[in-house]
C-alpha positions as CSV (number, residue, x, y, z in Angstrom):
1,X,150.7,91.6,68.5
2,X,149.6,94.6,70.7
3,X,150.5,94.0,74.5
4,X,148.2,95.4,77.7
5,X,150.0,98.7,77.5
6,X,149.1,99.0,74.0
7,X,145.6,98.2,74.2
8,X,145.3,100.6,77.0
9,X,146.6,103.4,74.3
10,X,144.6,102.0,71.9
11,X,141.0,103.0,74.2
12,X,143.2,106.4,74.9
13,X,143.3,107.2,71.5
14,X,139.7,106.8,70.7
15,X,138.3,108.1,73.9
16,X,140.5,111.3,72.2
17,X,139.1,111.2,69.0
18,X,135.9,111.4,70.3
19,X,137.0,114.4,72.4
20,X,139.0,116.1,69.1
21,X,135.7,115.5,67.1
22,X,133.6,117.7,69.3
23,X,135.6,120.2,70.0
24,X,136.0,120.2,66.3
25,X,132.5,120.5,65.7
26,X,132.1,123.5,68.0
27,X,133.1,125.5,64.5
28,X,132.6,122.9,61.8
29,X,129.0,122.0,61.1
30,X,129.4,119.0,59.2
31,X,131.8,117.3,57.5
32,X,132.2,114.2,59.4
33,X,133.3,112.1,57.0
34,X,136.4,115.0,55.9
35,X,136.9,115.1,59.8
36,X,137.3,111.7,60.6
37,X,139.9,111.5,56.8
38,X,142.0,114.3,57.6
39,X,142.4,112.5,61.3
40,X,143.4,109.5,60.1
41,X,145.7,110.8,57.8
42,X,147.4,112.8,60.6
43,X,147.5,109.6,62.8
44,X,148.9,107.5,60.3
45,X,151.7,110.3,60.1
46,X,150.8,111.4,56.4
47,X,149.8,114.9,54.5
48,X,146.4,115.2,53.0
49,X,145.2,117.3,50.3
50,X,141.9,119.1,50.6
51,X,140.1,119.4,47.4
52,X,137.0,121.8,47.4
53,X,135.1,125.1,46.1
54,X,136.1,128.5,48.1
55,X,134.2,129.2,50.9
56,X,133.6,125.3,52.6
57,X,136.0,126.0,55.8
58,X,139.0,124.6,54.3
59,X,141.1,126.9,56.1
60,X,139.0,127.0,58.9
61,X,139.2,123.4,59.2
62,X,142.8,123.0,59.6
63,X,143.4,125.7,61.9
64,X,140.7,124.3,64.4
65,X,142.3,120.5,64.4
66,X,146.0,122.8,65.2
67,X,143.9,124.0,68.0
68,X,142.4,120.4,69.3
69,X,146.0,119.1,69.1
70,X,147.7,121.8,70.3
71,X,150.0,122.0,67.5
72,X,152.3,125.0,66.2
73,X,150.4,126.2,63.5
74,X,151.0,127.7,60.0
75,X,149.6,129.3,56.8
76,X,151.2,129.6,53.6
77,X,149.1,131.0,51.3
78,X,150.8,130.2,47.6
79,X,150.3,132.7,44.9
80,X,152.4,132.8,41.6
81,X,155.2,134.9,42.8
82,X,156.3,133.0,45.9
83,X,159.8,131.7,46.1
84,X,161.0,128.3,47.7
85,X,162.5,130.5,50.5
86,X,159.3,132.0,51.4
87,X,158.8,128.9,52.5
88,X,161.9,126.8,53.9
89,X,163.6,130.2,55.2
90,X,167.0,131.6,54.3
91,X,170.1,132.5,55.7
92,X,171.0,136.3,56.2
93,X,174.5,137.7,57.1
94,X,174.6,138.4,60.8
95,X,177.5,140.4,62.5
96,X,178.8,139.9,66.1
97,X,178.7,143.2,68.3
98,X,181.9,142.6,70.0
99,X,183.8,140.7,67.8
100,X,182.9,142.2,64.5
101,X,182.9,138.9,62.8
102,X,180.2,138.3,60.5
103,X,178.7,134.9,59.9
104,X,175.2,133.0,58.2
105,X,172.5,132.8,60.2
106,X,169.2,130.9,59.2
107,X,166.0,132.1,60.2
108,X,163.7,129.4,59.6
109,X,160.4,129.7,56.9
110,X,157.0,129.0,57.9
111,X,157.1,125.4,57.0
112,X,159.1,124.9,60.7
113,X,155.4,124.4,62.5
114,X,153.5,121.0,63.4
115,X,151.0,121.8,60.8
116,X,151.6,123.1,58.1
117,X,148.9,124.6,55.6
118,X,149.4,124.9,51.8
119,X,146.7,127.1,50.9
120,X,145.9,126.7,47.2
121,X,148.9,125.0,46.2
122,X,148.2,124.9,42.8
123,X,148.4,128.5,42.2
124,X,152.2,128.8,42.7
125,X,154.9,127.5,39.8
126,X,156.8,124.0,40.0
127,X,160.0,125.4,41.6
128,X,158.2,126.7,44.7
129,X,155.8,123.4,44.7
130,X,158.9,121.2,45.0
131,X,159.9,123.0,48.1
132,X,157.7,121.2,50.1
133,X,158.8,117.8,48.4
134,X,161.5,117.4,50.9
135,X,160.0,118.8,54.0
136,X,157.2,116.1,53.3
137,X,159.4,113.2,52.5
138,X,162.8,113.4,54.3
139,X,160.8,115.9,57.6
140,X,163.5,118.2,56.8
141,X,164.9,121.1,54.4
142,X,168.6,121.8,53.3
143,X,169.5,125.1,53.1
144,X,173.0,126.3,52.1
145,X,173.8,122.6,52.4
146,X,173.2,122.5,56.2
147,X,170.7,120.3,57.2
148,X,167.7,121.5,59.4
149,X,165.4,119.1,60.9
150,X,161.4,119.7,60.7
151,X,159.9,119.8,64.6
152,X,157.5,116.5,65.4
153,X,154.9,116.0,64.5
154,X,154.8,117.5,60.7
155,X,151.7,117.6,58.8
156,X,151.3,119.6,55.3
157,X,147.7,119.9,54.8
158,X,147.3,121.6,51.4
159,X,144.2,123.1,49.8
160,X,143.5,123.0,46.1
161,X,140.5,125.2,44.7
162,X,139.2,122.7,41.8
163,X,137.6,125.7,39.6
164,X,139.2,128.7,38.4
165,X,142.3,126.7,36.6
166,X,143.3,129.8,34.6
167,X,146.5,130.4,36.0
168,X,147.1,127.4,37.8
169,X,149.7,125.1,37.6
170,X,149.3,121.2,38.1
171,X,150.8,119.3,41.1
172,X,153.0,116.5,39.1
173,X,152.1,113.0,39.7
174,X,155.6,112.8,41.8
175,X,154.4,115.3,44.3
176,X,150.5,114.1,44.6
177,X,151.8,110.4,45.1
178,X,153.4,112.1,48.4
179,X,150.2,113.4,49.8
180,X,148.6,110.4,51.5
181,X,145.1,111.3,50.9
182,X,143.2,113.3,48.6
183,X,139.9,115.0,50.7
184,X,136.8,115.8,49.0
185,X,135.1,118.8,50.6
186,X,131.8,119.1,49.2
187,X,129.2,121.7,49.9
188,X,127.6,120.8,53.0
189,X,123.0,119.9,53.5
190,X,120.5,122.4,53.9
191,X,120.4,122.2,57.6
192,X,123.6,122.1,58.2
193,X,124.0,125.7,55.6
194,X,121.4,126.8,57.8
195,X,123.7,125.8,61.3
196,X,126.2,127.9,59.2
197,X,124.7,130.9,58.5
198,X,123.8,131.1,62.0
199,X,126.8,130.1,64.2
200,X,129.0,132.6,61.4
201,X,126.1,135.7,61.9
202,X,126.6,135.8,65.8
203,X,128.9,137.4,67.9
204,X,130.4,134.6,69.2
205,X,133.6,132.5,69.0
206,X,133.9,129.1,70.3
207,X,136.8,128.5,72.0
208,X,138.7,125.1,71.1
209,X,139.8,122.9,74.1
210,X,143.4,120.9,73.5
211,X,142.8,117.4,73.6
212,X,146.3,116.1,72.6
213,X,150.1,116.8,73.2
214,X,152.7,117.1,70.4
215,X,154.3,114.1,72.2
216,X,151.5,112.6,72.9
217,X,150.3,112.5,69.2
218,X,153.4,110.9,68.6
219,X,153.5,108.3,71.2
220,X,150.0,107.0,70.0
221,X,151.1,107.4,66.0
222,X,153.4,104.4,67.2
223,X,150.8,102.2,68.4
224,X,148.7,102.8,65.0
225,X,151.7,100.8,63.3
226,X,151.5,97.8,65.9
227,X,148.2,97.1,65.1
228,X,148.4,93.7,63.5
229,X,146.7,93.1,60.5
230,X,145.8,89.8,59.0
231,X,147.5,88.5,55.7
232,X,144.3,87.9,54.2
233,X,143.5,91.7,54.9
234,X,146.7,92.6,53.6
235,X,146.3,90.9,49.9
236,X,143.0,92.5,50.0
237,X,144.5,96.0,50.3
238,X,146.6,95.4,47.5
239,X,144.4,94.2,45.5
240,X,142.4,97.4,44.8
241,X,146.2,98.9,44.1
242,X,147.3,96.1,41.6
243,X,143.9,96.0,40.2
244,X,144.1,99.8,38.9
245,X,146.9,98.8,36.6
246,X,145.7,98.2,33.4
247,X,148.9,95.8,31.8
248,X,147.9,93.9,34.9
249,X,146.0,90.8,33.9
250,X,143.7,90.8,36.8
251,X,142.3,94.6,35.7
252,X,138.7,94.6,35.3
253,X,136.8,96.0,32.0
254,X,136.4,99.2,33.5
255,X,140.2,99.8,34.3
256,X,141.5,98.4,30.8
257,X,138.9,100.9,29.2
258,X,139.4,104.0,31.5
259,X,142.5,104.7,32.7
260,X,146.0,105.7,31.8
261,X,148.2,104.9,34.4
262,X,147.4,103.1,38.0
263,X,148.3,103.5,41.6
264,X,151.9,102.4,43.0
265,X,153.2,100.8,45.9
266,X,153.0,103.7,47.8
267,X,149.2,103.2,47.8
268,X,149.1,99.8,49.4
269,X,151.4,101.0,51.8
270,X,148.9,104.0,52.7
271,X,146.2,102.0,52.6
272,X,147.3,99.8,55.4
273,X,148.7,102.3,57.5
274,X,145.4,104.4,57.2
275,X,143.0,101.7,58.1
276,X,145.0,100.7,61.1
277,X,144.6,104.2,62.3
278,X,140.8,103.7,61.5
279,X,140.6,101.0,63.3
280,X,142.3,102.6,66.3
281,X,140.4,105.4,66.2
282,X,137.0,103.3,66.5
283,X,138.6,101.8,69.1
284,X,139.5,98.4,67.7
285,X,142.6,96.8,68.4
286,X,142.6,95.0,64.4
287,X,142.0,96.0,60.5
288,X,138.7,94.9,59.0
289,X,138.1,95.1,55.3
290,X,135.4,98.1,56.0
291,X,138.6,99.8,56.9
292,X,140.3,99.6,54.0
293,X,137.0,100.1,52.2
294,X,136.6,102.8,53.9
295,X,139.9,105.1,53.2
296,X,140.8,103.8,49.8
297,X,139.0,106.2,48.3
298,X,141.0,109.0,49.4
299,X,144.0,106.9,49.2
300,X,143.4,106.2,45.2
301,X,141.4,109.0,43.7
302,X,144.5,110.6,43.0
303,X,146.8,108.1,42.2
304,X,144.5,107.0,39.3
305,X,145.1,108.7,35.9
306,X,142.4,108.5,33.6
307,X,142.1,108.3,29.8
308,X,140.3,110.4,27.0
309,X,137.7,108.0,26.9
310,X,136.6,108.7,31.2
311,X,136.5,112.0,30.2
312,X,134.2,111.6,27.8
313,X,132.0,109.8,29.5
314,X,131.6,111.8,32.5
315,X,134.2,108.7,35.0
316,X,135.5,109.3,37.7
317,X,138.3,107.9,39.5
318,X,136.0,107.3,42.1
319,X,133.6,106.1,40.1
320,X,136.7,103.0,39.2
321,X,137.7,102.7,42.6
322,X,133.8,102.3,43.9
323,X,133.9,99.5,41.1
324,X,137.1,97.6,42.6
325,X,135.2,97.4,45.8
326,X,132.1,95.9,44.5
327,X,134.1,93.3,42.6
328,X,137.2,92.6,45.0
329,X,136.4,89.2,47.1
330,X,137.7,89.4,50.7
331,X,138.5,86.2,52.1
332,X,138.5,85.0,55.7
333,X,137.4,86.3,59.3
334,X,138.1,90.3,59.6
335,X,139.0,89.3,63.1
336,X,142.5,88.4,64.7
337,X,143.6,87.3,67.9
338,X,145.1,90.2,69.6
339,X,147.4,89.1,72.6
């Protein structure tokens, strides 16, 4: 149960949110719905995988929400010769003027920052992919078997260009079920292009005001995993996991003839975390089921893998998981008493 001091971080973090999104939208025209994901997603303390065409903001995106949070920022951009020590760093001989003695010293990679941005990760080999592996799972990296821990808050927001695959090499399933979401950026409306074309045509640069600490981002990242959720709410969540399982005897039609594999644990777990940081965000102190509606798209669209048969016939992973929703009962009040 949240307490008073909760609650009152609770209205703090949303009152931000609202800040962070329009400070956000002084550069991005748009986007709302891939703003308000990848904000979650950081909230909720997970990496997000932004999936689009060149030339939507991608990049631009990620550097302005370092800016809003006033975060240590930085860009890796992955191309097919980069090594995993581009990345994590490396240690050097150094030599000691007045001593003469020599010893190791590290000198961090660019993956030390709060966020972290994997620019086309799919365009650099296995070895070097599974370099972040680590850094996102255990928040730190071993090098020379010394152990160096990330700095707080860490993010790796990675981009993924969905055309020009020649070249490319897949993220494995292992690494993708680490990302918490997986961001559709799509091309934006005709008025908005218009805004665009006009804001980028000017000589002007908005300036981003920092809404949020380092700290600060992680005191409230605490209070998103006190928000209580109901049981009810909870079964529900897992539902839409269990139900992408096609050996599961609860599978609809559509899963049983579609896909391959379904999602794992890890997805329920995401998909509760991520609509209690929704629900925070909107400045609700409990999980509805139009929260967990809400993210678990992103949460499953890469966690299910689809057969010949979807591919065939134009079906979409989103396609299966806008199916679960329509067919998964909720049960019960969305409500809960919050003390």
């Amino acid at each position: 149960m949240l307490e008073n001091q909760d609650i009152q971080s609770v209205e703090r973090l949303s009152e931000a949110y609202r800040q962070m999104t329009a400070e956000i939208g002084k550069r991005i025209v748009g986007q709302e719905q891939v703003i308000e994901q990848l904000l979650i997603c950081l909230f909720a303390r997970g990496h997000s995988l932004l999936v689009g065409v060149p030339g939507l903001a991608k990049t631009l995106l990620v550097r302005t929400v370092a800016d809003a949070l006033s975060l240590d920022f930085n860009r890796i951009q992955f191309t097919p010769d980069l090594m995993p020590a581009d990345i994590t760093g490396t240690e050097v001989i150094q030599e000691d003027r007045s001593s003469g003695a020599r010893e190791f010293r590290f000198l961090p990679g660019p993956v030390f920052a709060n966020i972290v941005l994997a620019d086309e990760i799919n365009r650099t080999p296995p070895k070097t992919q599974a370099a972040l592996l680590e850094a996102m799972q255990e928040q730190q990296v071993t090098i020379g078997g010394q152990r160096h821990e990330l700095p707080q808050p860490f993010f790796v927001l990675a981009t993924q260009n969905p055309i020009e695959q020649e070249g490319t090499y897949s993220l494995p399933e292992a690494q993708l079920d680490r990302f918490m979401f997986m961001i559709l950026v799509d091309y934006p409306g005709e008025d908005e292009e218009l805004e665009i074309v006009k804001r980028t045509t000017a000589d002007i640069v908005p300036s981003i005001t920092s809404t949020l600490s380092a700290a600060q981002i992680l005191e409230l990242s605490h209070i998103v995993k006190r928000v209580p959720v109901a049981d009810h709410l909870a079964k529900y969540a897992i539902q839409f996991a269990r139900r992408t399982r096609s050996e599961n005897s609860d599978a609809p039609d559509v899963v049983r003839q579609y896909v391959h594999w379904g999602a794992g644990p890890r997805a329920s777990q995401y998909m509760i975390l991520a609509a209690k940081a929704r629900a925070v965000l909107h400045g609700r102190y409990y999980v509805s089921s139009d929260d967990i509606r809400a993210v678990a798209t992103p949460v499953l669209r890469h966690r299910i893998v689809t057969n010949f048969n979807a591919e065939a016939e134009g079906v979409s992973a989103d396609d299966i998981v806008h199916q679960l929703a329509a067919t998964i009962p909720v049960a019960g009040d969305d409500e809960i008493a919050v003390g």
